[in-house]
C-alpha positions in Angstrom: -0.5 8.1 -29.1 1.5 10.9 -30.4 1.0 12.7 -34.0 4.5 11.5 -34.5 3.7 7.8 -34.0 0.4 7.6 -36.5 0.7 5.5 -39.5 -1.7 5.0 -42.5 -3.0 2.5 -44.6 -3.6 3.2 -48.3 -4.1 1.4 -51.6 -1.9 2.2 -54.0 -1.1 1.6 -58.0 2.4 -0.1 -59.2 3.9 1.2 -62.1 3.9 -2.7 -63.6 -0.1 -2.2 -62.6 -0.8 -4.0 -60.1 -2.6 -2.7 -56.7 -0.6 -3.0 -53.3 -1.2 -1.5 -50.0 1.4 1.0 -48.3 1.7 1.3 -44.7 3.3 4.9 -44.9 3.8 7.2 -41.5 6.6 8.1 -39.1 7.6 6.6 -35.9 10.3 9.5 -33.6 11.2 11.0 -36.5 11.8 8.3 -38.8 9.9 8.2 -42.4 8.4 4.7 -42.9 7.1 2.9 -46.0 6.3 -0.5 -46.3 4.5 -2.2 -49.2 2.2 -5.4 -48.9 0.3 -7.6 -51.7 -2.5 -7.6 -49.6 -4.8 -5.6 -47.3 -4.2 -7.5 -43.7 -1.0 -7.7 -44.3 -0.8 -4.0 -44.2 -2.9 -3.4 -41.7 -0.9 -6.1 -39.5 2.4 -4.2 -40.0 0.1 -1.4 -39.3 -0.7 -2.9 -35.6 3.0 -3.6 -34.9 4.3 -0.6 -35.8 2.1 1.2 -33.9 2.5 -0.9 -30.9 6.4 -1.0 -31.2 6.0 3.5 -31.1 3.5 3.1 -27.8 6.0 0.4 -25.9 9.0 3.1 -26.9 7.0 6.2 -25.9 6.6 3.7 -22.6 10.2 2.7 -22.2 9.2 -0.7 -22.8 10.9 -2.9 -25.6 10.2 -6.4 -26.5 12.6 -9.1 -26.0 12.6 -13.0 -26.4 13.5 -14.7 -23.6 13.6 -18.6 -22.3 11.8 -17.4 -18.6 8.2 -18.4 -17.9 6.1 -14.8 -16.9 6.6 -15.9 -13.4 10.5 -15.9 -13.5 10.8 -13.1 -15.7 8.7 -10.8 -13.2 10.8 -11.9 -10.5 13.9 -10.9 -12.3 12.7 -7.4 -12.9 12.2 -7.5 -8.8 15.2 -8.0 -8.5 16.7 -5.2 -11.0 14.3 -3.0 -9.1 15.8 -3.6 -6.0 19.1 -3.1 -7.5 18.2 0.5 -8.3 21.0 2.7 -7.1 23.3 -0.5 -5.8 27.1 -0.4 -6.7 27.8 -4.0 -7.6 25.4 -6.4 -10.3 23.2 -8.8 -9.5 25.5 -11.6 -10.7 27.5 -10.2 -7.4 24.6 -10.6 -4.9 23.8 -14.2 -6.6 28.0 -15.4 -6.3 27.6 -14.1 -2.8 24.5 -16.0 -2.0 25.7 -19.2 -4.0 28.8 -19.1 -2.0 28.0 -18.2 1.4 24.2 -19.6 1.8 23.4 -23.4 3.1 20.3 -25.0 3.4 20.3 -26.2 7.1 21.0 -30.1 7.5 18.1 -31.0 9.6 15.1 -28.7 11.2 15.7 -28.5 14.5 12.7 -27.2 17.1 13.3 -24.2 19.1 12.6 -26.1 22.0 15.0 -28.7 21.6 17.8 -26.6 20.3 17.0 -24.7 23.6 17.2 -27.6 26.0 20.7 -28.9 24.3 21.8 -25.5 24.7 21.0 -25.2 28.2 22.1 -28.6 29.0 25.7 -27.4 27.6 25.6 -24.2 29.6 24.7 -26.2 32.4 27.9 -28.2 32.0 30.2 -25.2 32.0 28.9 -23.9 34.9 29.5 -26.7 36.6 33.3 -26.3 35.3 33.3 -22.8 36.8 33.0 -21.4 33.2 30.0 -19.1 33.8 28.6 -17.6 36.7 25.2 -18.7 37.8 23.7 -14.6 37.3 24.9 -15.3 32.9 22.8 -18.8 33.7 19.7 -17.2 35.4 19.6 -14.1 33.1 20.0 -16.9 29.9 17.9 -19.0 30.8 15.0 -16.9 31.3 15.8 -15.4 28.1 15.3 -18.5 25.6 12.4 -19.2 28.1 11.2 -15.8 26.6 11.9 -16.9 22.8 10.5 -20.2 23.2 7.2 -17.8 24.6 7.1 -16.4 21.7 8.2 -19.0 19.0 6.7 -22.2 19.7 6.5 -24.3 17.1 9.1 -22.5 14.9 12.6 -24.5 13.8 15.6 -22.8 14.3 16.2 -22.4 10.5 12.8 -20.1 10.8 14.4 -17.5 13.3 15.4 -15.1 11.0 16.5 -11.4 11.7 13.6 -9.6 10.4 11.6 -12.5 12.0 13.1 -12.0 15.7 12.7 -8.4 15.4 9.1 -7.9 14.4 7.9 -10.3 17.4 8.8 -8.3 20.2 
């Protein structure tokens, strides 16, 4: 703790007599004197003061707030992540609100797979593909199913597909 930040507790007389205690001492610059009837009064103004000049000295400050510790760590993620971002976190949250569903049923891979080759299948059929874009796509998903095989559809994600290479 800095010499600015210290703070003392000392008895002290009243003029009308009577004994008090004085937490006396300076916190960035700023005289402070409190007076107490008794001793752990004092010396709990004492505590606070001091801690209030360590979480300042910090760049913490206290704040009440309605979040459980959980929540409230996962909101200062989130600000973290922020750093150096043009738009507020109420804009990534409207986004997300706006554009994100939770998928209707879980599919399998493999199912999703064989309805999607079964459709494929059809427009081949219909001269819509050539059998090469069949071939080449159906060894392909045979290659994600490899890979995936117990995973839903909802669980391919980006960052998912490419870190399984």
């Amino acid at each position: 703790m800095s010499h600015e930040n210290t703070f003392a507790v000392s008895r002290f007389l009243n003029r009308n007599g009577v004994t008090s205690w004085r937490v006396a001492g300076g916190r960035h610059g700023v005289r402070i004197r409190k007076n107490f009837k008794t001793k752990e009064e004092a010396a709990a103004e004492k505590a606070a003061l001091e801690l209030k000049a360590m979480q300042a000295t910090a760049g913490l400050r206290s704040a009440t707030t309605f979040l459980a510790d959980a929540e409230l760590r996962e909101a200062e993620a989130a600000f973290r992540r922020l750093a150096g971002k043009s738009q507020p976190l109420a804009f990534y949250l409207d986004f997300a609100f706006a554009n994100y569903r939770e998928p209707v049923n879980q599919k399998l891979l493999t199912e999703a797979v064989t309805e999607y080759v079964a459709m494929k299948e059809h427009e081949r059929e219909q001269d819509m593909l050539s059998e090469a874009y069949l071939v080449h796509m159906k060894r392909d998903l045979s290659r994600l199913q490899k890979h995936f095989p117990e995973a839903t559809v909802a669980e391919l994600t980006g960052t998912r597909l490419i870190g399984k290479r």
